[in-house]
C-alpha positions in Angstrom: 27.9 -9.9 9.2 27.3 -6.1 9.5 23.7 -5.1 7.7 24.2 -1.6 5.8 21.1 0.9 6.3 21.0 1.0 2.6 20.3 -3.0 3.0 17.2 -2.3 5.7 15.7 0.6 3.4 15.0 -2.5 0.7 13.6 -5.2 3.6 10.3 -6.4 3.1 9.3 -4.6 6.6 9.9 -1.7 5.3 8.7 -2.1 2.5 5.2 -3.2 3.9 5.3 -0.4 6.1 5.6 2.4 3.0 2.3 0.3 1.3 0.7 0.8 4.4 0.9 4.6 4.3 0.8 4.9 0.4 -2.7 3.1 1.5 -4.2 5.3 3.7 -2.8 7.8 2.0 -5.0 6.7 -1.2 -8.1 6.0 1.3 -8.2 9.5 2.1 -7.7 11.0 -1.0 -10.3 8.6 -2.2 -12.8 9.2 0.6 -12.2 13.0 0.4 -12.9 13.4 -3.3 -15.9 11.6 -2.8 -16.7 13.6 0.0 -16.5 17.1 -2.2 -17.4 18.3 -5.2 -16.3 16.7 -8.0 -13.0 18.7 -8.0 -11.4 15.3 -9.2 -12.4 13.8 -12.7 -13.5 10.3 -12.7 -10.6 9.3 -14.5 -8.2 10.1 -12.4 -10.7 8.7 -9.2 -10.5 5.3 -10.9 -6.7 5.1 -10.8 -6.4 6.0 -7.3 -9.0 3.1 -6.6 -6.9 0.7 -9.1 -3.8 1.6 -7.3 -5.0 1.1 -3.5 -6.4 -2.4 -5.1 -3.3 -3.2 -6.2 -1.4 -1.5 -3.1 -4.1 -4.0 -1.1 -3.0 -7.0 -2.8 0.9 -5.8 -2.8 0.4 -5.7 1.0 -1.3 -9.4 1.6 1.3 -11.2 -1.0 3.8 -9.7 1.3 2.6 -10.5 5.0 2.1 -14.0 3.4 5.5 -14.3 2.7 6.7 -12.6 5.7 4.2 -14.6 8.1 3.5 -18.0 6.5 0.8 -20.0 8.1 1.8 -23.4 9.7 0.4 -26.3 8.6 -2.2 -28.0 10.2 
């Protein structure tokens, strides 16, 4: 069975690696903004922190069911 590279665009490596970045990516904006003057309005500060949250929780749902722990 030949895999496509459309197919490994959509696996759940990839997919966990593109979280990973969009995270950092957040963190940095986050930090940054925080870091100058308030350029940003706090409205649109609190989405970025609601997103990497959810990004967060995206990310350890997914190594979870990429890496299950073994039983005891």
């Amino acid at each position: 069975m030949t895999v496509s590279p459309f197919e490994d665009l959509r696996s759940p490596q990839r997919q966990l690696i593109e979280w990973q970045i969009e995270h950092a990516d957040l963190d940095a904006l986050i930090d940054q903004a925080s870091l100058s003057t308030p350029t940003l309005d706090e409205l649109s500060l609190r989405r970025m922190k609601k997103r990497r949250l959810a990004l967060r929780d995206q990310i350890a749902r997914l190594q979870v069911i990429m890496d299950p722990k073994e039983p005891a």
